[in-house]
N, C-alpha and C positions, 0 to 999 in steps of 0.2 A: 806804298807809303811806309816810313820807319815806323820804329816805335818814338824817336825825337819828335817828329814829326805829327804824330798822335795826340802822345801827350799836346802840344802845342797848341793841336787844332781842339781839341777838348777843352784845353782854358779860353778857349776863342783870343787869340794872341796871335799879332803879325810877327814874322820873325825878325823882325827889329824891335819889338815891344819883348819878346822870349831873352833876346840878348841883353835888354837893358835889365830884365830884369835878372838874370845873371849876371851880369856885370861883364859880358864882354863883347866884344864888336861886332858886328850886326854882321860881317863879313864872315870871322872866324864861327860866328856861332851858323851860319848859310852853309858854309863847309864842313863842319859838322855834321850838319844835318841832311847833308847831299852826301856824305859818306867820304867827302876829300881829304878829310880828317880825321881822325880817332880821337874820339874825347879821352880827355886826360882825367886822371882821379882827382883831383882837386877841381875838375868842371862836374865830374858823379857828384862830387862832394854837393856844390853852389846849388846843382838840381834836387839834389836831397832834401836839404836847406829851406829852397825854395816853394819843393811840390813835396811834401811829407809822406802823403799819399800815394807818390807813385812807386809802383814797386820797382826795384832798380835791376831786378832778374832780367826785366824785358831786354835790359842792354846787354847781358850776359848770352842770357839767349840767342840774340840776335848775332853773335859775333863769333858763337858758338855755330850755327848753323851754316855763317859764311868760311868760319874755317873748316869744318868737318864736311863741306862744300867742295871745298877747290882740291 
């Protein structure tokens, strides 16, 4: 499981209910969060926005470990 994906399940949130509440397509926010996509900084931004609370390192992290990874 991500850290998108955490978060989400934490707010207890469908991932059609996570994209509305972001503001974008239920599809693009799916791809996201399955990794088919790289969140853009104006989507960090809309989650920052949205979840105050969450610390946005976990994305760093996490992107950190896949590149120092491969």
């Amino acid at each position: 499981m991500n850290c998108l994906e955490k978060l989400r399940k934490s707010e207890k949130l469908t991932q059609a209910e996570m994209a509305q509440t972001l503001g974008v397509s239920a599809s693009f926010y799916s791809k996201i969060e399955l990794g088919i996509r790289k969140p853009s900084r104006d989507f960090l931004i809309r989650i920052k926005e949205n979840f105050p609370m969450c610390d946005m390192n976990i994305f760093f992290a996490e992107l950190l470990h896949i590149t120092c990874d491969n």
